[in-house]
N, CA, C and O of each residue as an XYZ file, in Angstrom:
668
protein
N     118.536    107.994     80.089
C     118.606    109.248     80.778
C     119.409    109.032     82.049
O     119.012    108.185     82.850
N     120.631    109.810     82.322
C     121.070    109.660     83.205
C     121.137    111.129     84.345
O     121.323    112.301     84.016
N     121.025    110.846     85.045
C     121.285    111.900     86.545
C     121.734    112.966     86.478
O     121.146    114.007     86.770
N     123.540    112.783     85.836
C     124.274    113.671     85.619
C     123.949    114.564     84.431
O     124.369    115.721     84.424
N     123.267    114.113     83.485
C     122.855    114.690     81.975
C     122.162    116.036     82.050
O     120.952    116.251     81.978
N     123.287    117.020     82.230
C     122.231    118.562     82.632
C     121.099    118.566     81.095
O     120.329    119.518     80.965
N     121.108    117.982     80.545
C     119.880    118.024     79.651
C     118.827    117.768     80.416
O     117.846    118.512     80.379
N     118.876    116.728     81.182
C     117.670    116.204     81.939
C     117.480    116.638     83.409
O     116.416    116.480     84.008
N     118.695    117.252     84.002
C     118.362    117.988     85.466
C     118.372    119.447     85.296
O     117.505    120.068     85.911
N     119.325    120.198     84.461
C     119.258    121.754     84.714
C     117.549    122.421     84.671
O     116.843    121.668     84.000
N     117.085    123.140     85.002
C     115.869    123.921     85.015
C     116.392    125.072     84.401
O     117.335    125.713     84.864
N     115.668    125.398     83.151
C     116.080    126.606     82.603
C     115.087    127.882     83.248
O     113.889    127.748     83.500
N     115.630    128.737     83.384
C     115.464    130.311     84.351
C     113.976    130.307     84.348
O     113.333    130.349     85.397
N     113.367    130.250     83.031
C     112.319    131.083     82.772
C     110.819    129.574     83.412
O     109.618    129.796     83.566
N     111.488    128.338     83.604
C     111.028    127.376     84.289
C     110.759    127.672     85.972
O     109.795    127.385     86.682
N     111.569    128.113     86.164
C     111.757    128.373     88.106
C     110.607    127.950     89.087
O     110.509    127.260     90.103
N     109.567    128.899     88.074
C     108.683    129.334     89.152
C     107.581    128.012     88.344
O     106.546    128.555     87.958
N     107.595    126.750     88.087
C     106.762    126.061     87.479
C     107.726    124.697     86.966
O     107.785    124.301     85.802
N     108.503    124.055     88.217
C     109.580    123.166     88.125
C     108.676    122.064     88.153
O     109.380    121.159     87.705
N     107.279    121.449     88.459
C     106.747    120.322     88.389
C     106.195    120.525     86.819
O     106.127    119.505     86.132
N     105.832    121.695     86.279
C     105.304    121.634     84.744
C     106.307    121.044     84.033
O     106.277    120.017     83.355
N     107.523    122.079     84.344
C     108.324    121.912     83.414
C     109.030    119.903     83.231
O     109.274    119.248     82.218
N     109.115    119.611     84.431
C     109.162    118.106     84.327
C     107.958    116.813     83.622
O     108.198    115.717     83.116
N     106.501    117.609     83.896
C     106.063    116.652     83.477
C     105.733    117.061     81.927
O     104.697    116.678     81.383
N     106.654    117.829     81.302
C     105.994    118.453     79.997
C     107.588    117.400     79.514
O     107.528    116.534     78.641
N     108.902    117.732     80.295
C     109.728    116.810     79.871
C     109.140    114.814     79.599
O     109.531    113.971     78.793
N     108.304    114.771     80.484
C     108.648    113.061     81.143
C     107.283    113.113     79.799
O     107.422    112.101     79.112
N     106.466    113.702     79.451
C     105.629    113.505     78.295
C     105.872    113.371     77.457
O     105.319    112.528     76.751
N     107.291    114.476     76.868
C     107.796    114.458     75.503
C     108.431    112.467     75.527
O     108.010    111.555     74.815
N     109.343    112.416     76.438
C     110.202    110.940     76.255
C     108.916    109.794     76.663
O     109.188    108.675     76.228
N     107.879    109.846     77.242
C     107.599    108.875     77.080
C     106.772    108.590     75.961
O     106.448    107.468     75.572
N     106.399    109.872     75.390
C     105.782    110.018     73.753
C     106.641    109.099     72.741
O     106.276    108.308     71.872
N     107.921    109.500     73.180
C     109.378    108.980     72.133
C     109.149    107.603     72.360
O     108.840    106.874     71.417
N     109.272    107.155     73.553
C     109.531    105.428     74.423
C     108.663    104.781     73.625
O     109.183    103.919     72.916
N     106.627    105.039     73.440
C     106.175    104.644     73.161
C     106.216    104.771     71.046
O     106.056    103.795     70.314
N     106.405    105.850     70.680
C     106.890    106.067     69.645
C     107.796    104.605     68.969
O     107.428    103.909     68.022
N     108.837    104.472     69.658
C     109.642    103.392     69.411
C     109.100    102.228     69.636
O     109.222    101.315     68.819
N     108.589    102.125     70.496
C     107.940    100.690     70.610
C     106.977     99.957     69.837
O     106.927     98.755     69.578
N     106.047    101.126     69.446
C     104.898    101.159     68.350
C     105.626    100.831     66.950
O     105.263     99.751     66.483
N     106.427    101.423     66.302
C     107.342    101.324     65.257
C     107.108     99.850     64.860
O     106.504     99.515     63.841
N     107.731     98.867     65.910
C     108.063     97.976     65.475
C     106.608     96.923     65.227
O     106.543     95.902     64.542
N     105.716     97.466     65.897
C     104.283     96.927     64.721
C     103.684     97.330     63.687
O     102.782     96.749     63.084
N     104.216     98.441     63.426
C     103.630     99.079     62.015
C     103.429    100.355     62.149
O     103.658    101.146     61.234
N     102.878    100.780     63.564
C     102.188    101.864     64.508
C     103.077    102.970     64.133
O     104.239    102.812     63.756
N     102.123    104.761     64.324
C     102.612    105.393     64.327
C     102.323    106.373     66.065
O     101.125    106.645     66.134
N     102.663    106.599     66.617
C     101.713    107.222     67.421
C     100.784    107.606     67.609
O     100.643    108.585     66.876
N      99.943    107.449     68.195
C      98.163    107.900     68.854
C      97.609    107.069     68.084
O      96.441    106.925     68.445
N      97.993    106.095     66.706
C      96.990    104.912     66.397
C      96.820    103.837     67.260
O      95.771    103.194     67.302
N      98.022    103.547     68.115
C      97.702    102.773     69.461
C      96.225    103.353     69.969
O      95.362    102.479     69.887
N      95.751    104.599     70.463
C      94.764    104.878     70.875
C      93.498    104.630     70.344
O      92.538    104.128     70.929
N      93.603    105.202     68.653
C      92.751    104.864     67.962
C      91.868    103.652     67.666
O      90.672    103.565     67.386
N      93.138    102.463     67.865
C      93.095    101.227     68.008
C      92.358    100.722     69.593
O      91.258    100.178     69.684
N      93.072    100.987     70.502
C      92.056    101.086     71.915
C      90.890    101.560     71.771
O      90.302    101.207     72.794
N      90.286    102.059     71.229
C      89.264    102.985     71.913
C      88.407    101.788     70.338
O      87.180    101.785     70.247
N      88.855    101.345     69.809
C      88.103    100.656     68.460
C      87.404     99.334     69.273
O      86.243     98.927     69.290
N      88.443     98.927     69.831
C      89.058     97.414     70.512
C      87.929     97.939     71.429
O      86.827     97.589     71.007
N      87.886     98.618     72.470
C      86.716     98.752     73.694
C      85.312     98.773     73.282
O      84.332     98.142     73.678
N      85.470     99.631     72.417
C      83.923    100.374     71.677
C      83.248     99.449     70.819
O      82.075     99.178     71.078
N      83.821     98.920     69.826
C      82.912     98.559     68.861
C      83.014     99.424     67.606
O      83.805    100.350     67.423
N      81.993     98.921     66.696
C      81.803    100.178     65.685
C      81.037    101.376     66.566
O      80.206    101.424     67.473
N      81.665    102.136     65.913
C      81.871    103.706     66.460
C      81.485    104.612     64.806
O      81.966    104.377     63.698
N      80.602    105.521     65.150
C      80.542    106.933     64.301
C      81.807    107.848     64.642
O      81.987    108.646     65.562
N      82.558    107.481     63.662
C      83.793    108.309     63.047
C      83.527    109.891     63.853
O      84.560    110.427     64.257
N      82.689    110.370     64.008
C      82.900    111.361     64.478
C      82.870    111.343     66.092
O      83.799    112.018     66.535
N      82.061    110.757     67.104
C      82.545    109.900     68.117
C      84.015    109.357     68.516
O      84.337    109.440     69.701
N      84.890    108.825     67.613
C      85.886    108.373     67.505
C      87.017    109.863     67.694
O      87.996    109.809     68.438
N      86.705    110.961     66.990
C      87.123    111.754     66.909
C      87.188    112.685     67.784
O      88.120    113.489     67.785
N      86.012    112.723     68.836
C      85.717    113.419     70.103
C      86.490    112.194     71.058
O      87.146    112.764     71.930
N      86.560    111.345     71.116
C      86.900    110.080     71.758
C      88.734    110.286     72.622
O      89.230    110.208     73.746
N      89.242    110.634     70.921
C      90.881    110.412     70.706
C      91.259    111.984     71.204
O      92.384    112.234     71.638
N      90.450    112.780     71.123
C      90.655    114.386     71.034
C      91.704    114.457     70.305
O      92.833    114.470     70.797
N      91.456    114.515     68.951
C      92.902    115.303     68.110
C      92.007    115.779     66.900
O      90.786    115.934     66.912
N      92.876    115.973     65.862
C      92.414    117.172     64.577
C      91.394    116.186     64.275
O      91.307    115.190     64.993
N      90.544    116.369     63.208
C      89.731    115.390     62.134
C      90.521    115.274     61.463
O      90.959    114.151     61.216
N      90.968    116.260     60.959
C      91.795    115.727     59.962
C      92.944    114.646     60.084
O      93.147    113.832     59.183
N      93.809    114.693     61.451
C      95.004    113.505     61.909
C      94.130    112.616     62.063
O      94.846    111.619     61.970
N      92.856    112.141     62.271
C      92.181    110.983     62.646
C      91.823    110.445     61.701
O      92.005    109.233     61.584
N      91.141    111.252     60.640
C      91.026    110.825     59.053
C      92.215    110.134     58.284
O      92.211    109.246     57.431
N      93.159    110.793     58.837
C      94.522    110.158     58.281
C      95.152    109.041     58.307
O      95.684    108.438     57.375
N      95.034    108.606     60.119
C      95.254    107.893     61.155
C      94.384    106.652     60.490
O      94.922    105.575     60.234
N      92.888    106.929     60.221
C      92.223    105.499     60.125
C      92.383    105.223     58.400
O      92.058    104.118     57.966
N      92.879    106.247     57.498
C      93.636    105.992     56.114
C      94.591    104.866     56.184
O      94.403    103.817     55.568
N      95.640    105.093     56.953
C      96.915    104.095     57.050
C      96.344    102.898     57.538
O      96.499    101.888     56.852
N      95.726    102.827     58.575
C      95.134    101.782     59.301
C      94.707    101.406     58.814
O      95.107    100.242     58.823
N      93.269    101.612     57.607
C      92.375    100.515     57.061
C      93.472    100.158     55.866
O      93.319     99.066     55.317
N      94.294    100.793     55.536
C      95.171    100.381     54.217
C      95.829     98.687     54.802
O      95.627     97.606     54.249
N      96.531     98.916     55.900
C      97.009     97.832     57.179
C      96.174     96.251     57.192
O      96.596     95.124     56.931
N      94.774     96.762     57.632
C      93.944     96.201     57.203
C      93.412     95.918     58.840
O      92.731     94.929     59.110
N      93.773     96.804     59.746
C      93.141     97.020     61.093
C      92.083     97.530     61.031
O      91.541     96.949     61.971
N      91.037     98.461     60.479
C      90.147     98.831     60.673
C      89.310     98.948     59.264
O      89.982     98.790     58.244
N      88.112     99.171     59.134
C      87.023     99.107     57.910
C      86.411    100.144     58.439
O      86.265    100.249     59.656
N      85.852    101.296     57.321
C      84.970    102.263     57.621
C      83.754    101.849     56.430
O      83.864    101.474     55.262
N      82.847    102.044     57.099
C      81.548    102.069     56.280
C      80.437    103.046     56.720
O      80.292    103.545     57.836
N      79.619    103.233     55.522
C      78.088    103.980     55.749
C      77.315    103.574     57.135
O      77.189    102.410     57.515
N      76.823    104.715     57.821
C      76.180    104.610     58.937
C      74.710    103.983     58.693
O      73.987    104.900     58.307
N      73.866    102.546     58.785
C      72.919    102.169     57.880
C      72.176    103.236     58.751
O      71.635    103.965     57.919
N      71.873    103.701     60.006
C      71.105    104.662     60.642
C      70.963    106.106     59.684
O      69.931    106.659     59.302
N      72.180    106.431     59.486
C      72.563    107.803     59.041
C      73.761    107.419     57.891
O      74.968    107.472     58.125
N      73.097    106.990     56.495
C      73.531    107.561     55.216
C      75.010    108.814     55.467
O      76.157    108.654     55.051
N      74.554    109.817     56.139
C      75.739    110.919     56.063
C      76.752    110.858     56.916
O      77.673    111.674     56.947
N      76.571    109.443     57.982
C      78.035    109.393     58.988
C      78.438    107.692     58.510
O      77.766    106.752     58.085
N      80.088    107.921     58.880
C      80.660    106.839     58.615
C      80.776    105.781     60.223
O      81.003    106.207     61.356
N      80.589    104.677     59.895
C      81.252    103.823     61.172
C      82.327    103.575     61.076
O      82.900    103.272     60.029
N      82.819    103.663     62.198
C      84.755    102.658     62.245
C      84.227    101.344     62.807
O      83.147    101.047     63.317
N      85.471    100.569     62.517
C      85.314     99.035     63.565
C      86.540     98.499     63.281
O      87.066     98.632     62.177
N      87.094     97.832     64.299
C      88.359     97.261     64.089
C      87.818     96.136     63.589
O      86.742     95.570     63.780
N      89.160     95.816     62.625
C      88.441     94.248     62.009
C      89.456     92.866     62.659
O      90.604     92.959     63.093
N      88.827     91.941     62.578
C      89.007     90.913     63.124
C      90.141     90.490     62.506
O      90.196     89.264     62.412
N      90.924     90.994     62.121
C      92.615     91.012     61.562
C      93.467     91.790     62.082
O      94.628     91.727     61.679
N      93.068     92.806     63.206
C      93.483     93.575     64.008
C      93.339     92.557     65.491
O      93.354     93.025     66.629
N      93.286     91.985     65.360
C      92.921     90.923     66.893
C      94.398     90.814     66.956
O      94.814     91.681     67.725
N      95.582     89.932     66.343
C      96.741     90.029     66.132
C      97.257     91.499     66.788
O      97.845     91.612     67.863
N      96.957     92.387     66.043
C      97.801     93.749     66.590
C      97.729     93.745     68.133
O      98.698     93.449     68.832
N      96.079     94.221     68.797
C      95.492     93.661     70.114
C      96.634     92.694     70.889
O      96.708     92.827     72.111
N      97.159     92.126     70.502
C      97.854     91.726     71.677
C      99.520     92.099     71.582
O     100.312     92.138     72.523
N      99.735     92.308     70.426
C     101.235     93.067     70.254
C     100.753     94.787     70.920
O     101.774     95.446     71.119
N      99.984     95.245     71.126
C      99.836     96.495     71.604
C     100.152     96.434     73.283
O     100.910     97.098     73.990
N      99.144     95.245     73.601
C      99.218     95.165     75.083
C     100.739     94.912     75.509
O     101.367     95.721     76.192
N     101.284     93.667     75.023
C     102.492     93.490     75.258
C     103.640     94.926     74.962
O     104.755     95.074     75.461
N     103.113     95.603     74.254
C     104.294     96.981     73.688
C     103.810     97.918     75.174
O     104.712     98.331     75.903
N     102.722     98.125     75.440
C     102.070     98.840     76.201
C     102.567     98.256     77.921
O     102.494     99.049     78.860
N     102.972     97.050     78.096
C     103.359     96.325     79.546
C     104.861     96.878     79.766
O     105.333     97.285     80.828
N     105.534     96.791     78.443
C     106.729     96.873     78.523
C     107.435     98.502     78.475
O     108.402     98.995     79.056
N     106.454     99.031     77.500
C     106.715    100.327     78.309
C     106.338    100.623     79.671
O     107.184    101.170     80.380
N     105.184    100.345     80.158
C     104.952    100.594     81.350
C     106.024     99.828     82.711
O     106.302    100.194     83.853
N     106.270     99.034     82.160
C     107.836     98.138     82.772
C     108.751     99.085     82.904
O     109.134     99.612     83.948
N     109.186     99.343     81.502
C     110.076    100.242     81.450
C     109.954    101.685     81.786
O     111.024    102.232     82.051
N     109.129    102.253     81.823
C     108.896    103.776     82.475
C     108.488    103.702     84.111
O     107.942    104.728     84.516
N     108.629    102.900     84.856
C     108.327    102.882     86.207
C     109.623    101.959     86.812
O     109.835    101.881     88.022
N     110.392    101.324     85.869
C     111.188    101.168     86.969
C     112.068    101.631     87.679
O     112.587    102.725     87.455
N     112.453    100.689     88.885
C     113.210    101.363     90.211
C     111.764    102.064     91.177
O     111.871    102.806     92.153
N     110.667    101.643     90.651
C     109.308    102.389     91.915
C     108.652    101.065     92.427
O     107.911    100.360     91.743
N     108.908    100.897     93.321
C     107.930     99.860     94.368
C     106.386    100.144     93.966
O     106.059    101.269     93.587
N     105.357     98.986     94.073
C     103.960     98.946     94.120
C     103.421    100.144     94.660
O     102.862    100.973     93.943
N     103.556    100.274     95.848
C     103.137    102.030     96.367
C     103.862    102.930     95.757
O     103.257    103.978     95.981
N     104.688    103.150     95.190
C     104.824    104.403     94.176
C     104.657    104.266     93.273
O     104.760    105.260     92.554
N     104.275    102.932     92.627
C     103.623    103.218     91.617
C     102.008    103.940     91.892
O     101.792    105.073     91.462
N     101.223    103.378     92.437
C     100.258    103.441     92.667
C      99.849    105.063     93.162
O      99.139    105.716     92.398
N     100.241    105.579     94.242
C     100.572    107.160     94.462
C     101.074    107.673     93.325
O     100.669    108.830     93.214
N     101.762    107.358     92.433
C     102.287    108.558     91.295
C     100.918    108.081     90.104
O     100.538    109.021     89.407
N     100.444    107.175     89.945
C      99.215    107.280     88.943
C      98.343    107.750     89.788
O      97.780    108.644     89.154
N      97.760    107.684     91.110
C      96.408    108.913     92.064
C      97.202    110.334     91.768
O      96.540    111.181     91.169
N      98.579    110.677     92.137
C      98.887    111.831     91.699
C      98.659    112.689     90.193
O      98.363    113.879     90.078
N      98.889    111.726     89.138
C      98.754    112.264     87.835
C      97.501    112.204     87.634
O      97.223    113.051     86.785
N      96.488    111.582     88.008
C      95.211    111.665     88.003
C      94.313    112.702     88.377
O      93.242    113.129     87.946
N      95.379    113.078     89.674
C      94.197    114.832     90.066
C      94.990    115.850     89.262
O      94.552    116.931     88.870
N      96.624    115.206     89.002
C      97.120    116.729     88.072
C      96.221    116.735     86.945
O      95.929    117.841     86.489
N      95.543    115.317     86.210
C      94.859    116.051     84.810
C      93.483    116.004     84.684
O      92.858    116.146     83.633
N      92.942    115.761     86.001
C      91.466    116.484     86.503
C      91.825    117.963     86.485
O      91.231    118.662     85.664
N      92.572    118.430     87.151
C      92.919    119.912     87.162
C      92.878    120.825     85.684
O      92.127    121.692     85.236
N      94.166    120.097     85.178
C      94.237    120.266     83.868
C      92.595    120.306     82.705
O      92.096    121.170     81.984
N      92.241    118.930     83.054
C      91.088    119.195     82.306
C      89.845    120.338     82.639
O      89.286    121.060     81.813
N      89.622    120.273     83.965
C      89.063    121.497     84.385
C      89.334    122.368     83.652
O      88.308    123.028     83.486
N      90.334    122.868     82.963
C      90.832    124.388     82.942
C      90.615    124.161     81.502
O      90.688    125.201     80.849
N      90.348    123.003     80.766
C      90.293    123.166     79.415
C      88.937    122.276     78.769
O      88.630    121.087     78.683
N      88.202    123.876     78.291
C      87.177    123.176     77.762
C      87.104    122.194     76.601
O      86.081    121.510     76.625
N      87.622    122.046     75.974
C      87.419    120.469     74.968
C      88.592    119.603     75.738
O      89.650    119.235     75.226
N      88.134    119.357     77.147
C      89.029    117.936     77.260
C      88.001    116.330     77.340
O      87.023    116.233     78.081
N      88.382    115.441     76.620
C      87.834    114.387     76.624
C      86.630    114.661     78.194
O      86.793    115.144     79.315
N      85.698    114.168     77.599
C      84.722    113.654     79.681
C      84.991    112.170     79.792
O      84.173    111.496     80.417
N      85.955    111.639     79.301
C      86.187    110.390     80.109
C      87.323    110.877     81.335
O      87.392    110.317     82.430
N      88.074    111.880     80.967
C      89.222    112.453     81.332
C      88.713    113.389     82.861
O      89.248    113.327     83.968
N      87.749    114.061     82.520
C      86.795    115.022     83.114
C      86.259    114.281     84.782
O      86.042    114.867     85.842
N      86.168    112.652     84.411
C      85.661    111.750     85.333
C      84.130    111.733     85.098
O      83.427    111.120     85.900
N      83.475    112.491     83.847
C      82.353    112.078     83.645
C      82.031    111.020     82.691
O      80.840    111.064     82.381
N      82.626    110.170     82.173
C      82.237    109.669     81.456
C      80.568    109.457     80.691
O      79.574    110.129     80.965
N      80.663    108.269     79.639
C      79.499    108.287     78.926
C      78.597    107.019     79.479
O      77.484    106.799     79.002
């Protein structure tokens, strides 16, 4: 992305009055892409990085937990842990508590992925912050932090880890 690229500086009209949305709805789409690409080259499709995090932190997890967790469809998550256990990153089984819910768990063949994620995950973060000194980094993540407290405020199904309430 360069400076001059009116793709990436013009503000279209109907933007005007909402020039910080309209940027961070841009800097979301490309860093969706950035990480998109980066993921690729482990197998990954987007948001299974997450799926995979939140496996990696948690433990076995009730699939439906997992699903409130990631906030996306059931159905993309159903999908999501399809490819994945095919991979051979994750195993779903019977809940021995509850017969009618499934557990997830990353399996110990996903330990491998676990560190190709982190490393994909440094290097984007390398790469999407540079040219910002330690204090801007640091001020622009407290900044995006109250923009999506705000955000979540305003939207009732947003994750409560997001919310700042966590579990």
């Amino acid at each position: 992305m360069h400076d001059s690229d009116p793709a990436c500086t013009e503000l279209p009209t109907a933007a005007r009055q909402g020039p910080v949305s309209h940027t961070v709805s841009r800097v979301a789409r490309l860093h969706r892409i950035a990480a998109g690409k980066a993921l690729k080259g482990l197998g990954l499709y987007p948001g299974q990085e997450f799926v995979m995090m939140y496996l990696w932190d948690a433990g076995p997890v009730r699939q439906s937990e997992l699903i409130r967790a990631v906030d996306l469809d059931p159905s993309t998550v159903t999908k999501m842990l399809q490819r994945l256990e095919q991979a051979g990153h994750v195993r779903r089984r019977p809940d021995p508590d509850d017969r009618r819910a499934v557990l997830v768990e990353a399996t110990d063949a996903s330990c491998g992925l676990l560190a190709q994620v982190e490393r994909a995950w440094g290097e984007l973060e390398t790469h999407t912050l540079a040219g910002l000194d330690g204090t801007e980094r640091a001020e622009l993540a407290r900044l995006l932090g109250k923009v999506e407290t705000n955000l979540c405020t305003e939207t009732a199904d947003c994750p409560l880890e997001a919310r700042g309430g966590g579990a």
